[in-house]
TORZA-133957 format. One record per atom (N, C-alpha, C): residue in one letter; chain; y, z, x. Coordinates in Angstrom, 2 decimals, always signed. Each point is the difference from the previous one (the first is absolute). Example, Ala and Ser with C-alpha at 12.3 -4.5 7.8 and 13.67 -1.06 7.14 Angstrom:
# residues 2
 residu chaine      c2      c3      c1
      a      A   -5.69   +7.80  +13.19
      a      A   +1.19   +0.00   -0.89
      a      A   +1.20   +0.00   +0.90
      s      A   +1.05   -0.72   -0.35
      s      A   +1.19   +0.06   +0.82
      s      A   +1.09   +0.73   -0.77
//
This chain:
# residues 160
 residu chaine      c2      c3      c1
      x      A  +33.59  +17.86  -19.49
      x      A   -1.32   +0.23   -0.48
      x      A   -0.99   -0.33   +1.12
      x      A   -1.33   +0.88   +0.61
      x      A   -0.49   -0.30   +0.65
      x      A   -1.27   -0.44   -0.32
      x      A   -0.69   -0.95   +0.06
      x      A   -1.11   -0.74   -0.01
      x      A   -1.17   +0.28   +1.09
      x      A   -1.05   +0.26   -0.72
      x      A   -1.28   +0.10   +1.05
      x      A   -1.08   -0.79   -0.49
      x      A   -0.39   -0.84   +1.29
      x      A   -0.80   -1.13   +0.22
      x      A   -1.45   +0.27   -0.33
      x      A   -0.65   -0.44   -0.58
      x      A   -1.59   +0.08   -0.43
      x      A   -0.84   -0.98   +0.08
      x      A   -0.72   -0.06   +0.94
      x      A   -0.77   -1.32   +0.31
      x      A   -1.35   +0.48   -1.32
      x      A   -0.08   -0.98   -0.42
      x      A   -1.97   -0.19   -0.94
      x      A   -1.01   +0.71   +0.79
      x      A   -0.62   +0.22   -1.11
      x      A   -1.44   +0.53   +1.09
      x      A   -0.21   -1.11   +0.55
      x      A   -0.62   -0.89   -0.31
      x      A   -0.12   -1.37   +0.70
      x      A   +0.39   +0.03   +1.28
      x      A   +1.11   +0.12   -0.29
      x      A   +0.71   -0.58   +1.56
      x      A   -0.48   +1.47   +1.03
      x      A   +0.39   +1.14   -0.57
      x      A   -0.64   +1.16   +0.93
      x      A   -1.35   -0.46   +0.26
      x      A   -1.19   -0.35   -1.05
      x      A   -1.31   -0.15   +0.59
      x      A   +0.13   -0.60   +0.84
      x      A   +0.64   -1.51   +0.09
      x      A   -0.33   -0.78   +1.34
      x      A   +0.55   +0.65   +0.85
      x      A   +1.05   +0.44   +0.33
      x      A   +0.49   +0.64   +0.65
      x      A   -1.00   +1.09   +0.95
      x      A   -0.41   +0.88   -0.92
      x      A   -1.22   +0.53   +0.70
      x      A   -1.01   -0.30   +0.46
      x      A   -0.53   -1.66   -0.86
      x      A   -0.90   -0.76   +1.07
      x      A   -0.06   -0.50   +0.67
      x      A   +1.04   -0.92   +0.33
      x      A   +0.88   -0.19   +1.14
      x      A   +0.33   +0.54   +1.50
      x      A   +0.19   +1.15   -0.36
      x      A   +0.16   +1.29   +0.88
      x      A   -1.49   +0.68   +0.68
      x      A   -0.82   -0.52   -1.03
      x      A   -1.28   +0.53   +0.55
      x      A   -1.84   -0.53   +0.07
      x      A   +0.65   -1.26   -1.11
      x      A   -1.65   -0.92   -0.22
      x      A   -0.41   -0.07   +1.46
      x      A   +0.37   -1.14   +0.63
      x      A   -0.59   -0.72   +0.96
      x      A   -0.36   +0.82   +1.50
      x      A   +1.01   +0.75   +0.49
      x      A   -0.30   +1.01   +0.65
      x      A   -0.57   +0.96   +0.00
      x      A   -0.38   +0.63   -1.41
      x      A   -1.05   +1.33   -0.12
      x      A   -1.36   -0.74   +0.48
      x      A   -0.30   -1.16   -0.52
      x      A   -1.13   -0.03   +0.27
      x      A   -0.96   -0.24   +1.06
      x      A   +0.88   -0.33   +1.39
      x      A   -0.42   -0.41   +1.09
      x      A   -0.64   +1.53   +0.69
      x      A   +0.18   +1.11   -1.36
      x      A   -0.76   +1.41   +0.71
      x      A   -1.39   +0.09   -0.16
      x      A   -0.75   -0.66   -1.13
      x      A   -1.13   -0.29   -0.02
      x      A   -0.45   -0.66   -1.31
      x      A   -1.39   -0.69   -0.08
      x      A   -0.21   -0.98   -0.77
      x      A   -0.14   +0.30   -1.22
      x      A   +0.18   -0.85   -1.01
      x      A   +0.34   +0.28   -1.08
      x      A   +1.69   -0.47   -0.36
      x      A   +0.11   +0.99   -1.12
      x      A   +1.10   -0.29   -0.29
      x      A   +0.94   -0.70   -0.85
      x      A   +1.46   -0.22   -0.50
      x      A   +0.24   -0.46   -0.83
      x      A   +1.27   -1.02   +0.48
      x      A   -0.29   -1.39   -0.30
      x      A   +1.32   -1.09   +1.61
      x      A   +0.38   -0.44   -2.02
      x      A   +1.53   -0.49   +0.77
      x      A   +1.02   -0.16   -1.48
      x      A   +0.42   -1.32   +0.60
      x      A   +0.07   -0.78   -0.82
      x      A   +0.68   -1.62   +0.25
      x      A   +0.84   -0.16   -1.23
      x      A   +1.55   -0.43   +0.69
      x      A   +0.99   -0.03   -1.29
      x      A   +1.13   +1.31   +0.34
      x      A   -0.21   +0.95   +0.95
      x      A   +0.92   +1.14   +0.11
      x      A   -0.03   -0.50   +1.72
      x      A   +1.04   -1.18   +0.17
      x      A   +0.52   -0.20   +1.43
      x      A   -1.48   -0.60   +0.80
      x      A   -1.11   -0.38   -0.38
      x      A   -1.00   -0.53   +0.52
      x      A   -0.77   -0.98   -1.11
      x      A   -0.24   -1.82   +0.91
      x      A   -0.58   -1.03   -0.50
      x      A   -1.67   +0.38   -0.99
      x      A   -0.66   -0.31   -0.77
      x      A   -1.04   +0.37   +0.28
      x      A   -0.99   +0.05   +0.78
      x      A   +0.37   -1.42   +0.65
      x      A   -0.82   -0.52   +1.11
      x      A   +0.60   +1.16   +1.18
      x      A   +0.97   +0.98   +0.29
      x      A   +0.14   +0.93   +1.38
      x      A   -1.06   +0.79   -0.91
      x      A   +0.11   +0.45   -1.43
      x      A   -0.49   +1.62   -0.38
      x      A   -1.89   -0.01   +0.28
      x      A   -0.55   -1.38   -0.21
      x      A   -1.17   -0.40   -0.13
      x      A   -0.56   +0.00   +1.61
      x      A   +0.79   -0.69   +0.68
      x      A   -0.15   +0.06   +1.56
      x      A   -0.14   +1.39   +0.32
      x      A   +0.48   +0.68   -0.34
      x      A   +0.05   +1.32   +0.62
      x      A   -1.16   +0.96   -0.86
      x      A   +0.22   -0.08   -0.93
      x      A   -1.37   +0.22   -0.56
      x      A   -1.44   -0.62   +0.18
      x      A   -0.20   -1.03   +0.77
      x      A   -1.17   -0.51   +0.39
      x      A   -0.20   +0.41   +1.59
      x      A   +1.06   -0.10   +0.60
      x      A   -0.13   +0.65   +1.33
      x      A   -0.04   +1.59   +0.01
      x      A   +0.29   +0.99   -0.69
      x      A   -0.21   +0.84   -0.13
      x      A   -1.60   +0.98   -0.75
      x      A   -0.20   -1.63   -0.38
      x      A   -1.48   +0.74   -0.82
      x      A   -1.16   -1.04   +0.26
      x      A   -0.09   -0.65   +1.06
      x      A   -0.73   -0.69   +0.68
      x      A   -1.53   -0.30   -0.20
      x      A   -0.63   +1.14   -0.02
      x      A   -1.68   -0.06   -0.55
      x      A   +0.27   +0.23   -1.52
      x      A   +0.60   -0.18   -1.04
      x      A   -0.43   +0.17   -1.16
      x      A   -0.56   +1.21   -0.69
      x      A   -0.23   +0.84   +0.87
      x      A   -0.97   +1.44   -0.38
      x      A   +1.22   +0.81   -1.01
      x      A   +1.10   +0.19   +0.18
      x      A   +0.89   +0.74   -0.65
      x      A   +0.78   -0.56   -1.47
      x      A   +0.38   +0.04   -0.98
      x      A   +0.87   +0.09   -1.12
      x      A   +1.66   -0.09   +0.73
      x      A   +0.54   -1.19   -0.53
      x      A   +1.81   -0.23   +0.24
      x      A   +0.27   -0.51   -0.96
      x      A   +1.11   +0.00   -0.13
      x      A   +1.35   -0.53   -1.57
      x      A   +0.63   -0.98   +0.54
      x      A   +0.26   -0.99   -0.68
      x      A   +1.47   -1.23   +0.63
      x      A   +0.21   +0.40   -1.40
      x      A   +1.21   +0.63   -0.38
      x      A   +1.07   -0.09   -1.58
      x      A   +1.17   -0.95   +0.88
      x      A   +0.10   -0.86   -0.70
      x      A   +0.65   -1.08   -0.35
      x      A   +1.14   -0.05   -0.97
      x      A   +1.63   +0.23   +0.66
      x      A   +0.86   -0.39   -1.37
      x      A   +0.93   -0.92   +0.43
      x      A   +0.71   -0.13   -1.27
      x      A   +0.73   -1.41   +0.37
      x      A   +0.86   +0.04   +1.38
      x      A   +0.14   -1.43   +0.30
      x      A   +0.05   -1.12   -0.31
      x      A   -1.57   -0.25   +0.65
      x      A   -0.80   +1.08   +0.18
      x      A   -1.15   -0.83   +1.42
      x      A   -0.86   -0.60   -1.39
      x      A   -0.02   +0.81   -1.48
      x      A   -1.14   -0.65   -0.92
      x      A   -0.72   -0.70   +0.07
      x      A   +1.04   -1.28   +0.79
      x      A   -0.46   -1.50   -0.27
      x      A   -1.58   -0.24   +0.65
      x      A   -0.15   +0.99   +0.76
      x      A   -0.90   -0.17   +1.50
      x      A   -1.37   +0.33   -1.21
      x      A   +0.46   +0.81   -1.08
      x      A   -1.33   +0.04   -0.90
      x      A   -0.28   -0.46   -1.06
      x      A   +0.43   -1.16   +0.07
      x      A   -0.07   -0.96   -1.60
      x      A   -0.94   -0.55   +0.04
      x      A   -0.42   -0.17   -0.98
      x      A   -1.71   -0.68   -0.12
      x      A   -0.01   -1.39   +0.10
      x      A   +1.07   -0.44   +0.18
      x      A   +0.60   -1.68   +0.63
      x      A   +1.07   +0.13   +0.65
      x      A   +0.24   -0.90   +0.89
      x      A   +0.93   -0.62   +0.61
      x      A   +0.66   +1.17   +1.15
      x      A   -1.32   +0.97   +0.06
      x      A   +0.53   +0.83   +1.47
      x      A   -0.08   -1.30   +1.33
      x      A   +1.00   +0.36   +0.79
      x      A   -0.78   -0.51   +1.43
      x      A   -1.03   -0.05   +0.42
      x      A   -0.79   -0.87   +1.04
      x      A   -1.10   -0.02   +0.40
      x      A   +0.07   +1.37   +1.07
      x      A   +1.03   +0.78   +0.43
      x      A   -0.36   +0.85   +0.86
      x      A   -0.13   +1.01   -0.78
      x      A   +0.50   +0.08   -0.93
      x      A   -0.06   +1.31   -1.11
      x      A   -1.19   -0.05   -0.91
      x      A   -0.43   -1.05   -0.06
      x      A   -1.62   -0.29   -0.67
      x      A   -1.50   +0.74   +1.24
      x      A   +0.59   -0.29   +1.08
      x      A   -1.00   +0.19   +1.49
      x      A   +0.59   +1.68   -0.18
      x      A   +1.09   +0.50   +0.21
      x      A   -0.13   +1.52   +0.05
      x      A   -0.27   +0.87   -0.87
      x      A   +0.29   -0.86   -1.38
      x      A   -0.30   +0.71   -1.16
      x      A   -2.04   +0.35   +0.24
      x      A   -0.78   -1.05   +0.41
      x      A   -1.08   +0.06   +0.12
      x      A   -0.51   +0.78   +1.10
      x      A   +0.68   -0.12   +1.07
      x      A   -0.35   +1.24   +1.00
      x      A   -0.22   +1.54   -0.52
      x      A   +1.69   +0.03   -0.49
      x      A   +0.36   +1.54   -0.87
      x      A   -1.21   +0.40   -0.44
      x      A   -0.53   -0.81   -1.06
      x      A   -1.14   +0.23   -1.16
      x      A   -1.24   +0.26   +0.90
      x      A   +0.11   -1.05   +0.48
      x      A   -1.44   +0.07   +1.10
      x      A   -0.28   +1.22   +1.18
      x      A   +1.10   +0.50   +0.40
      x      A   -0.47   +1.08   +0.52
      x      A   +0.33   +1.54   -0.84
      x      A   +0.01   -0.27   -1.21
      x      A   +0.08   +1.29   -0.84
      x      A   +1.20   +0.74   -0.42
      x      A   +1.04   -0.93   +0.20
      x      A   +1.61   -0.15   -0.32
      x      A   +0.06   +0.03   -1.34
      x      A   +0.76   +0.52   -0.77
      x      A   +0.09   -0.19   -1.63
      x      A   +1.80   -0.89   -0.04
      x      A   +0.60   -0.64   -0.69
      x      A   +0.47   -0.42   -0.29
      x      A   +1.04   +0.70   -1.12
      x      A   +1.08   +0.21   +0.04
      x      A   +0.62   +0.55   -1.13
      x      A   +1.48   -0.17   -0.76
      x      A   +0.06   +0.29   -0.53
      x      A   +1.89   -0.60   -0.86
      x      A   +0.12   +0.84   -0.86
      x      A   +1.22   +0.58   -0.54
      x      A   +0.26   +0.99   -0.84
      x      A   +0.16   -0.48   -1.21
      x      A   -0.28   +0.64   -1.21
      x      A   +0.51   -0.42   -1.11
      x      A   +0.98   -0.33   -0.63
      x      A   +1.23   +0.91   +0.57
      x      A   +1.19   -0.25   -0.12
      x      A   +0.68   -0.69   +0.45
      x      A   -0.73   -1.13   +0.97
      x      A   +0.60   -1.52   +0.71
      x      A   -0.78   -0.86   -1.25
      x      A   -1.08   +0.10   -0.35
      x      A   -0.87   -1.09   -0.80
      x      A   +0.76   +0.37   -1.76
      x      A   +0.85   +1.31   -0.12
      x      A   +0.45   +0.07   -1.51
      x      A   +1.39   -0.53   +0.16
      x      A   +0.45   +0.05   +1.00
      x      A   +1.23   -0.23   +0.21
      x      A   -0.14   -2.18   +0.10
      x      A   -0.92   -0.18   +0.38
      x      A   +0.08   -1.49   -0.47
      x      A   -0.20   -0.87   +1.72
      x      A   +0.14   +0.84   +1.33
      x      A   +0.14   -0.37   +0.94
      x      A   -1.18   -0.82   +0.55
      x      A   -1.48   +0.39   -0.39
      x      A   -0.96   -0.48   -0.25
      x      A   -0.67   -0.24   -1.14
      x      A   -0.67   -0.70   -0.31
      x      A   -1.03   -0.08   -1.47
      x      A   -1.01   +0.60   +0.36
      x      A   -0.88   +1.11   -1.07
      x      A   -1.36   +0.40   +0.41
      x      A   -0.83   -1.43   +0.32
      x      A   -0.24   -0.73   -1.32
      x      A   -0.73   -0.86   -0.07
      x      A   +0.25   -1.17   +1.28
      x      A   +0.94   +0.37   +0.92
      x      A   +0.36   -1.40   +1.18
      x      A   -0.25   +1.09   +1.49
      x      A   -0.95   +1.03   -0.43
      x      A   -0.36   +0.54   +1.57
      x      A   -1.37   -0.47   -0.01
      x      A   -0.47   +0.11   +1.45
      x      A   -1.67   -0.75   -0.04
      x      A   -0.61   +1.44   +0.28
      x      A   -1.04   -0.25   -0.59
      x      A   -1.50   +0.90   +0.13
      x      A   +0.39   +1.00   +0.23
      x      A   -0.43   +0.75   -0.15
      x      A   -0.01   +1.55   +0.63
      x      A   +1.06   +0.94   +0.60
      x      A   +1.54   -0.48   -0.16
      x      A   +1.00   +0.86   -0.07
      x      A   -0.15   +0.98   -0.86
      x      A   -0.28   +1.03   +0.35
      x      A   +0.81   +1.34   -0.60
      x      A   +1.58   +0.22   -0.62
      x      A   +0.18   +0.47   -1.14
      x      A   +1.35   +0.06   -0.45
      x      A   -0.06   +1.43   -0.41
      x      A   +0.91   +0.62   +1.14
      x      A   +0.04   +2.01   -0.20
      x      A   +1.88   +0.07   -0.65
      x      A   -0.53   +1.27   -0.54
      x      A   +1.11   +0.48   -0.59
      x      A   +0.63   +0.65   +1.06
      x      A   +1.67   +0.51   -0.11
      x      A   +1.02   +1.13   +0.61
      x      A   -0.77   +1.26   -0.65
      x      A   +1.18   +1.02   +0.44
      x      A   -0.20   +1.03   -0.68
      x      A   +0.32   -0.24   -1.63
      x      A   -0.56   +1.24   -0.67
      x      A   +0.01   +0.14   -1.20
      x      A   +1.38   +0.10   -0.54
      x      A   +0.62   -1.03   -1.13
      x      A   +1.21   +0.07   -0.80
      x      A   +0.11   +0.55   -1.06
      x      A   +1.03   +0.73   -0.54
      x      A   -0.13   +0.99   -0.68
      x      A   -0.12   -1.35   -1.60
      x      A   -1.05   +0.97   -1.10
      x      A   -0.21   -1.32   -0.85
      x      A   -1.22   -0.61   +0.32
      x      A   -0.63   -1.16   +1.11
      x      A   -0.49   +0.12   +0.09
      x      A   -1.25   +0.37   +0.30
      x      A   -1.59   -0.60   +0.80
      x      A   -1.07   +0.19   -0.08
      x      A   +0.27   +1.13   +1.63
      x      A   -0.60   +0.77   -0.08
      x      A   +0.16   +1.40   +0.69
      x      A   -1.51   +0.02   +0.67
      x      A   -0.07   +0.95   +1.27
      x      A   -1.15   -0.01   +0.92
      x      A   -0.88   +1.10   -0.71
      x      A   -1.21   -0.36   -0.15
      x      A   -1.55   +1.30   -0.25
      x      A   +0.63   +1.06   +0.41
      x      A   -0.03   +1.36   -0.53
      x      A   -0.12   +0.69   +0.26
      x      A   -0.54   +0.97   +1.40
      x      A   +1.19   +0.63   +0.56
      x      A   -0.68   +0.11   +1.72
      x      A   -0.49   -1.29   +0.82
      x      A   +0.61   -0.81   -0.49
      x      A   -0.51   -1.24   +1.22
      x      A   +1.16   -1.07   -0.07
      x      A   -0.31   -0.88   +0.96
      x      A   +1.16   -0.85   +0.62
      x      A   -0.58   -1.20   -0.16
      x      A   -1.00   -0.48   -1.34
      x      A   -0.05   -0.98   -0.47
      x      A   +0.04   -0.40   -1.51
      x      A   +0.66   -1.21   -0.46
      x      A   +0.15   -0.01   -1.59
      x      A   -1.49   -0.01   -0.30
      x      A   -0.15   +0.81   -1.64
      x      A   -1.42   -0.47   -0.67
      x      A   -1.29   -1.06   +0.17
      x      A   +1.64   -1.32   +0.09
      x      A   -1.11   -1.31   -0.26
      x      A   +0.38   -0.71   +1.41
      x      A   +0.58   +0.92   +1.02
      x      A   -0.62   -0.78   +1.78
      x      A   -1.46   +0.64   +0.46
      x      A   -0.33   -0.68   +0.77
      x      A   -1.42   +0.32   +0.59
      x      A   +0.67   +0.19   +1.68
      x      A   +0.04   +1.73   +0.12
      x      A   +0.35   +0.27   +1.25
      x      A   -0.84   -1.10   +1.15
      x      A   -1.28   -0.28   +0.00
      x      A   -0.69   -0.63   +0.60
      x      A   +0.95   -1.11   +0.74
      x      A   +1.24   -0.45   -0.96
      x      A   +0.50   -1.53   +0.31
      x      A   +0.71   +0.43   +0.83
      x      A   +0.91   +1.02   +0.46
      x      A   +1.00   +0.70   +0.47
      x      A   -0.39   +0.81   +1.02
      x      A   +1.07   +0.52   +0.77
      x      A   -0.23   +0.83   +1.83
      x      A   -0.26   +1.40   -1.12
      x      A   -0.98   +0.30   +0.79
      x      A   -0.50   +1.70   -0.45
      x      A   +1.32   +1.04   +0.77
      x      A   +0.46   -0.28   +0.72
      x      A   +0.71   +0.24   +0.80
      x      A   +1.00   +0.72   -0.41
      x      A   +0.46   +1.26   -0.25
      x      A   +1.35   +0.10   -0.81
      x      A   +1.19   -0.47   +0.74
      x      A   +0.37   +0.20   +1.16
      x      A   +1.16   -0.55   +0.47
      x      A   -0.29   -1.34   -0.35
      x      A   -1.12   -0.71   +0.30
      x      A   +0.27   -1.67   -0.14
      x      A   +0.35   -0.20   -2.10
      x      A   -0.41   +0.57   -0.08
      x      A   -0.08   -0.29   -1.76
      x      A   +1.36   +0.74   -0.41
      x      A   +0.52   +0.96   +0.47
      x      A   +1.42   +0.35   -0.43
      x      A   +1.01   -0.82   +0.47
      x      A   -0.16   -1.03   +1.01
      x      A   +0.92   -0.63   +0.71
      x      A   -0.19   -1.09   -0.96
      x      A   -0.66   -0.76   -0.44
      x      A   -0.69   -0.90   -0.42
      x      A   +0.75   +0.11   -1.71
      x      A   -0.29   +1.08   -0.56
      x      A   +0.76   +0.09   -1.42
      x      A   +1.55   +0.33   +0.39
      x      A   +0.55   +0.62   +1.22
      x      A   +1.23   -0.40   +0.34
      x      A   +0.70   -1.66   -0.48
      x      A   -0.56   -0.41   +0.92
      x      A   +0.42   -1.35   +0.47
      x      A   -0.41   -0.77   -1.74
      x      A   -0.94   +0.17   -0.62
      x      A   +0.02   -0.68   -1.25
      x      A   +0.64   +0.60   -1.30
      x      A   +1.02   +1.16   +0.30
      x      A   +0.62   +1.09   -1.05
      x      A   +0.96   -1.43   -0.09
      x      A   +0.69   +0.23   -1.43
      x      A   +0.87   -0.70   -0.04
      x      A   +1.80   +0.62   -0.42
//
């Protein structure tokens, strides 16, 4: 009997972010840096602050496990408290998927301030994207990369 191997989406998403977060973005500013797919948060944040230097532009740090910890509303490190505030401060959004925070890996209520929590793609069953667009009903594109490659990569990596 022959058997064929099937990795999770999961594991394909990182896989694909892995393969492509940290290096796409050194093409220009902006952008979307992943901590938790083979990079600390403290490398994904570094590189995202050196890459977006004056603040003038919109970037993503999505965050999945194990880096979470770096966004708990207690007991992060003091270096992960200092980058978390840079991130923010130069116009960095902060983010974690839902399907790490339903799955139990984080608590909503134990992230600090102003993390964003985005969905994967749409599962069959449930809550499904607006019509002609690539955001659910009740997200406010505003929070998210306008970007379609950055925002399709982005519900990649948080599909479950």
């Amino acid at each position: 009997m022959r058997r064929t191997a099937v990795l999770p989406a999961s594991l394909l998403a990182l896989f694909f972010l892995s393969w492509t977060a940290l290096p796409a973005q050194a093409q220009n500013a902006g952008g979307l840096y992943v901590a938790g797919a083979g990079f600390s948060f403290a490398q994904a944040a570094r590189q995202a602050l050196s890459e977006n230097p004056g603040g003038g532009g919109r970037f993503f740090v999505l965050v999945l496990p194990p880096a979470t910890d770096a966004l708990a509303a207690s007991g992060a490190s003091a270096e992960a408290l200092e980058l978390r505030a840079q991130v923010q401060a130069r116009g960095g959004s902060l983010l974690v998927c839902r399907r790490d925070v339903a799955a139990g890996a984080m608590p909503a209520a134990g992230l600090m301030p102003g993390v964003q929590v985005v969905r994967g793609w749409p599962q069959p069953g449930g809550p499904q994207l607006a019509a002609n667009s690539d955001y659910y009903p009740d997200e406010s594109p505003a929070a998210l990369p306008a970007a379609t490659d950055l925002l399709h990569r982005l519900r990649a990596a948080c599909s479950s």
